[in-house]
Each structure stands twice: as structure tokens, then as C-alpha cells.
C-alpha positions in Angstrom: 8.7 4.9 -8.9 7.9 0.9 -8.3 11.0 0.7 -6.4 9.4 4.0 -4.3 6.1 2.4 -3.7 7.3 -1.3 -2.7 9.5 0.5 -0.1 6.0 2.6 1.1 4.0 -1.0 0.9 6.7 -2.4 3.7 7.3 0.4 5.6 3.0 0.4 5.6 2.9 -3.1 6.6 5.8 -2.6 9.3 3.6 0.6 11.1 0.4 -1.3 11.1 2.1 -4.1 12.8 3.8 -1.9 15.4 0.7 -0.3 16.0 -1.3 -3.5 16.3 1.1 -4.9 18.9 0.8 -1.8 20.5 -2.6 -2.1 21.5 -2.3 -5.7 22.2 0.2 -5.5 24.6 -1.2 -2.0 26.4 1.5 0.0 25.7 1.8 3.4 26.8 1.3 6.6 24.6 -1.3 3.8 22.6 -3.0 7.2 20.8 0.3 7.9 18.8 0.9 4.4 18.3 -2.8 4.1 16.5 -2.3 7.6 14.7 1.4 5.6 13.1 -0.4 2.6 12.4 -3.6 4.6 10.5 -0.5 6.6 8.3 1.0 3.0 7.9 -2.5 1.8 6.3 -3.0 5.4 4.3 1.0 3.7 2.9 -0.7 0.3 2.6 -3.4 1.8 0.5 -1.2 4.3 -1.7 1.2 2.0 -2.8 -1.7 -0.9 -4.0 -3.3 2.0 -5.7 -0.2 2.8 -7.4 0.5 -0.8 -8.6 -2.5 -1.8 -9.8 -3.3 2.0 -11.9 0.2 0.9 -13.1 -1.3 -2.6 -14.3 -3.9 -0.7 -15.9 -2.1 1.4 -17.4 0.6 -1.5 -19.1 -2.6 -3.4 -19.9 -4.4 -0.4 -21.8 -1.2 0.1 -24.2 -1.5 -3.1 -25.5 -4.1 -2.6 -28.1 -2.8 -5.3 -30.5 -4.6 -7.8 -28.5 -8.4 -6.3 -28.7 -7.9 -5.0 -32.6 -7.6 -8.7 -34.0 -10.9 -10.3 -32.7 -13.7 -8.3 -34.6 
């Protein structure tokens, strides 16, 4: 599932960019080209929210470390 989300993050990053340069250089069609690069930062988005819930998640199971300190 990391290896799914990584591949979401870059292909997120590589449809905002083609969108951006889009509207920087005027291209024709410039609507589709904005509706790519908003479902390239919905990618973006997904794939951090994955990571980090999956950071939370390794962090919660280990319980060793808040038992010992009372």
C-alpha cells in the first residue's frame, strides 16, 4: 500500500506541474488542464494523509515506550 501511495504522490506532483505550466504558458483547452492539476492535488493530499495516519498508526503500537515513565 506504501508502494501504491508514493506512486499517487508523484503522479500528484507530475499533474499539478503540468497543469501549472499550462496556465503559464496559455495553453489551449486550459479548463481540462486545471480540472487534471486539482485531481493531481486531491493525489497530493491522499497519499500525505495516507503516510502520516500510517506514522500514527506505527507510533500508537508502541506502547512500551509511554508504560515505563509513571
Amino acid at each position: 500500500m506504501k508502494r501504491i501511495a508514493m506512486i499517487a504522490f508523484i503522479l500528484g506532483i507530475l499533474m499539478a506541474t503540468l497543469a501549472y505550466v499550462a496556465q503559464v504558458n496559455d495553453w489551449n483547452g486550459l479548463p481540462e488542464y486545471l480540472t487534471v492539476g486539482f485531481a493531481g492535488y486531491v493525489l497530493i493530499i491522499s497519499a500525505t494523509a495516507y503516510y502520516l495516519t500510517a506514522i500514527l498508526y506505527e507510533w500508537s503500537r508502541e506502547t512500551e515506550t509511554w508504560q515505563g515513565e509513571l
